[in-house]
N, C-alpha and C positions, 0 to 999 in steps of 0.2 A: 504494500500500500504506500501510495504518497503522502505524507502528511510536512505540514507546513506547523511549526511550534514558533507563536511569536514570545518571545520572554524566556531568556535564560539566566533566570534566578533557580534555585534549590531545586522547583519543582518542573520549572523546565528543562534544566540540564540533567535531571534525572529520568526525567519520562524519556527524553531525548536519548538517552544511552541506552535505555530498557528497550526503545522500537528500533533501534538501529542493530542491536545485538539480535533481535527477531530477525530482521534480515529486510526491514521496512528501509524505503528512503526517505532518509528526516532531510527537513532543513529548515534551520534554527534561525532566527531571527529577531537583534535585539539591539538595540541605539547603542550602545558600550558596547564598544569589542571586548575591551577586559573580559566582561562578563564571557567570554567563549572559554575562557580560561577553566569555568567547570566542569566542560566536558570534556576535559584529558587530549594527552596532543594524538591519543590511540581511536577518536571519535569520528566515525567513518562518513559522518553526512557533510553538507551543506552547511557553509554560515554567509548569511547576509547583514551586513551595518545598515542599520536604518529606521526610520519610524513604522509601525505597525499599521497606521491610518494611512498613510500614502501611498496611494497606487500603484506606483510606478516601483516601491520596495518591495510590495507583494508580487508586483509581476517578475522581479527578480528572482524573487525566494519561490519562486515556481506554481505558484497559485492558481493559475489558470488549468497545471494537469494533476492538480492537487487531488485528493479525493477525503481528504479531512486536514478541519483546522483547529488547532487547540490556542486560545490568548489567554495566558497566564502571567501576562508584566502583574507588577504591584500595584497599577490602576485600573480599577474598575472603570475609569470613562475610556479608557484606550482600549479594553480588551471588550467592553460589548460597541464600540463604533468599527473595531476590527475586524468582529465577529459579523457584526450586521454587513461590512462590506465583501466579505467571504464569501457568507451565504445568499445573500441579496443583487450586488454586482459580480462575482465571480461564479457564486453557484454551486460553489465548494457542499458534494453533499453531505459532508458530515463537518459538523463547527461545534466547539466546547467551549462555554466562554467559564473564567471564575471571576465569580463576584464575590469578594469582603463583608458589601453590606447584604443583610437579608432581606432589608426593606426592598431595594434596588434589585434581588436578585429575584423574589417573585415577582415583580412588575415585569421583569425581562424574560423572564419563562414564561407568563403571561402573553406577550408578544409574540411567542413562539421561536426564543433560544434556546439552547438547550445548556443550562448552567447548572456549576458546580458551587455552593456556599462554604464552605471550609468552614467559616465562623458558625456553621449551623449544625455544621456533622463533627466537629469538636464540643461543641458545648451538649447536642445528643448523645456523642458518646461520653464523655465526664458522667454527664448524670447518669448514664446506662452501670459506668462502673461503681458509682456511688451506692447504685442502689443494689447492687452485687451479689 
């Protein structure tokens, strides 16, 4: 599978080594080159320097033969306007967006994204473990 990851913090430079070691072609995507630094100089995809909302970097990072997109930078406004132009202008069939807030992240499932809340599936699992 082609998949396009914009954000290479923790979670993207890990998922990004996870589908490249399946044998998926990743290509990573994120304003700091530093940040490529996570995923090891043994990291067999694609990296693009650039914004996630602009066009012309998704067309680099190969979006158009994409067949999934995951936006996991640290902002919620950059990974659901990412997300929305994936699936909306590129057509990307498969797009994950995470959202922080939960307010904002059922309004944008709502919309029909397909998002991930971290801040909702940690504080459900705390209290899962609490209640033990």
């Amino acid at each position: 599978m082609r998949i396009v990851i914009l954000g290479c913090g923790r979670v993207g430079a890990y998922l990004a080594r996870m589908l490249a070691a399946e044998g998926h072609q990743v290509t990573v995507v994120d304003r700091n080159s530093a940040a490529f630094a996570r995923l090891g100089a043994d990291f067999a995809g694609n990296l693009v320097v650039g914004t996630g909302i602009d066009e012309d970097v998704l067309r680099r990072a190969g979006i158009e033969r994409a067949e999934a997109f995951v936006a996991v930078t640290n902002g919620d406004n950059t990974n659901v306007m990412a997300a929305q132009l994936a699936r909306d202008v590129f057509n990307v069939p498969r797009v994950i967006c995470r959202i922080y807030d939960p307010l904002r992240e059922e309004i944008y499932r709502g919309l029909g994204l397909e998002t991930i809340c971290p801040t909702l599936w940690g504080a459900t699992r705390i209290k899962e473990i609490l209640a033990g």
